[in-house]
N, C-alpha and C positions, 0 to 999 in steps of 0.2 A: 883580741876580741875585747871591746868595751865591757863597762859593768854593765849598764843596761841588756846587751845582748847575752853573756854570762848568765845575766839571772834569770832572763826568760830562757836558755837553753836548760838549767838547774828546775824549773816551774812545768815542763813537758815530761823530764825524766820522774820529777816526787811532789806531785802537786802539795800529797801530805805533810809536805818538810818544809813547806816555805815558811818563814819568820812572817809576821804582817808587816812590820816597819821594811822588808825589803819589795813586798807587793804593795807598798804605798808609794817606794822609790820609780817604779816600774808604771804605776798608776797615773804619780803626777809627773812620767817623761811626757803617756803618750797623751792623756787628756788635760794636762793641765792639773792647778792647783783645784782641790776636792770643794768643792760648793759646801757642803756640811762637811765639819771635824769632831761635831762636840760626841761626845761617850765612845762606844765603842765599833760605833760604823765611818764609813765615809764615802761619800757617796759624789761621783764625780760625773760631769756631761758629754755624752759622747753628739759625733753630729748627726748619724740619721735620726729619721723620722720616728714615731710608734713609741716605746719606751727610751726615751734617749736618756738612761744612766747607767752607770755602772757602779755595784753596790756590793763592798767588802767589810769585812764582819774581823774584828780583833778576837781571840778566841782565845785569850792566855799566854798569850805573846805571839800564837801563831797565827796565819790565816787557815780559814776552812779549804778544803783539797774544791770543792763543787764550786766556790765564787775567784780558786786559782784558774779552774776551770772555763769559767765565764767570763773573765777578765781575758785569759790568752784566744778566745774566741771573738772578743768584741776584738782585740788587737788586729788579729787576723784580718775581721770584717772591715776595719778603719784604712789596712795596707791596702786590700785591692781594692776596695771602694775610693777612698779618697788621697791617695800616695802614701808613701812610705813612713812616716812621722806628722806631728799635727801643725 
């Protein structure tokens, strides 16, 4: 199993536990490099229509469990919307 896939199987089991710097790896596989870096968000473009971003929050080194949540969700919606990877 790749690291990418590893981390997202680790991100389903403890959303709580993810590090942010390993949901930024995970972040810029599937969308690409983050449009904003600066402080403590980063906020990256996804391709549908409506709110196209995806938006993660550095919390003290960790990510928040709710935006691992809405990250592995937009992933999801990207697979069977538009293939497999971006």
């Amino acid at each position: 199993m790749g690291k990418i896939e590893d981390s997202l199987s680790k991100r389903h089991l403890a959303p709580q536990n993810i590090q942010f710097k390993d949901l930024c790896s995970v972040c810029d596989h599937y969308f690409g490099e983050a449009r904003q870096q600066g402080g403590s968000h980063r906020i990256y473009k996804t391709p549908w229509p409506g709110d196209p971003r995806v938006n993660i929050q550095n919390d003290k080194g960790k990510a928040k469990a709710y935006q691992v949540k809405q990250v592995l969700l937009a992933i999801e919606k990207m697979e069977v919307n538009y293939g497999t990877e971006k």
